[in-house]
C-alpha positions as CSV (number, residue, x, y, z in Angstrom):
1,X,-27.5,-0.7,-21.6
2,X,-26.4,0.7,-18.2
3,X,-24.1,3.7,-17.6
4,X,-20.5,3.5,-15.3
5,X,-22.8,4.7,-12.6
6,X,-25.6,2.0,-12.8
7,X,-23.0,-0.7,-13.1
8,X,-21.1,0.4,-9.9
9,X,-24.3,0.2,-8.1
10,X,-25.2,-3.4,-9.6
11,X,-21.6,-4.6,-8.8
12,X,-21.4,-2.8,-5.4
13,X,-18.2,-0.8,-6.6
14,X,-17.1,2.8,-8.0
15,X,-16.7,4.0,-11.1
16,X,-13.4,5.1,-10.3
17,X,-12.6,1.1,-10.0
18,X,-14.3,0.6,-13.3
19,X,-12.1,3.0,-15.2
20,X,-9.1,1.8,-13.1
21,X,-9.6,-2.1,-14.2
22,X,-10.6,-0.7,-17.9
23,X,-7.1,1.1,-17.7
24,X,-4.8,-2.1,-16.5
25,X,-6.7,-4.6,-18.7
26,X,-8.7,-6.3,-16.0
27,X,-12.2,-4.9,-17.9
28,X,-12.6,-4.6,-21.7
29,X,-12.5,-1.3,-22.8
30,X,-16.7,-0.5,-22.9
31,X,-18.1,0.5,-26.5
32,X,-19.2,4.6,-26.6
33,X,-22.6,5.9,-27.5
34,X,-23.0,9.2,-29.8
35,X,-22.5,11.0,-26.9
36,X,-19.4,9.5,-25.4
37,X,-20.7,7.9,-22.6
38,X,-19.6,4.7,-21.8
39,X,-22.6,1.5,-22.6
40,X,-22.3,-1.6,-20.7
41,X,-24.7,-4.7,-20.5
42,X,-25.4,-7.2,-17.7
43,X,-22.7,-9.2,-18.5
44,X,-20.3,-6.8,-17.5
45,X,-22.1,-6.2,-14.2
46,X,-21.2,-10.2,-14.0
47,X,-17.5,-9.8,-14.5
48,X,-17.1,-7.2,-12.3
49,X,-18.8,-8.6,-9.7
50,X,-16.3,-11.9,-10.6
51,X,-13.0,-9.7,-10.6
52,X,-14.5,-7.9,-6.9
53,X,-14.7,-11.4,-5.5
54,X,-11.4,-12.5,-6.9
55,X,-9.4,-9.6,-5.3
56,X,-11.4,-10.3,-2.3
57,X,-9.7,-13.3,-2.4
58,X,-6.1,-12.1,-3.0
59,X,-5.9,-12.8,-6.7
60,X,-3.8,-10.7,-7.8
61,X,-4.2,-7.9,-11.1
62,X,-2.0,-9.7,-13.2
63,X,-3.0,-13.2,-12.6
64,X,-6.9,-11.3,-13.2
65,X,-5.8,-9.6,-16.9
66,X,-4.6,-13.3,-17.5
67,X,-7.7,-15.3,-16.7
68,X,-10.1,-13.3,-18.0
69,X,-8.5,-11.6,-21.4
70,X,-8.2,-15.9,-21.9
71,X,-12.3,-15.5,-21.5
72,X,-12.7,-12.7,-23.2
73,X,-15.1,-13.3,-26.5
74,X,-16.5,-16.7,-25.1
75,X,-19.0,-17.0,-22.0
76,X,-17.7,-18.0,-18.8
């Protein structure tokens, strides 16, 4: 499991972004440990590195929450 911070390094972004795209639906919501720290796995290093690379390509937010709340639960 990797912490916000080890997953902005892995994507290449900030955890201010990951909390941003968690807030508008772009991100799942991550699962909590004990603590209350957020847990994520290498597959969400994967779709943020998608959704970077999409916005880097002028998708826009909404047309993001669409596409990938459609792949949500299956792996794309």
């Amino acid at each position: 499991m990797l912490t916000i911070g080890q997953l902005a390094r892995a994507a290449g972004s900030t955890t201010k972004t990951i909390r941003y795209y968690e807030e508008v639906g772009v991100l799942p919501r991550a699962p909590r440990n004990g603590s209350g720290y957020r847990q994520y796995s290498r597959a969400d290093v994967d779709r943020l590195v998608f959704v970077r690379r999409a916005r880097a390509l002028g998708v826009s937010l909404a047309d993001l929450k669409a596409l990938v709340g459609e792949g949500r639960g299956q792996d794309r």
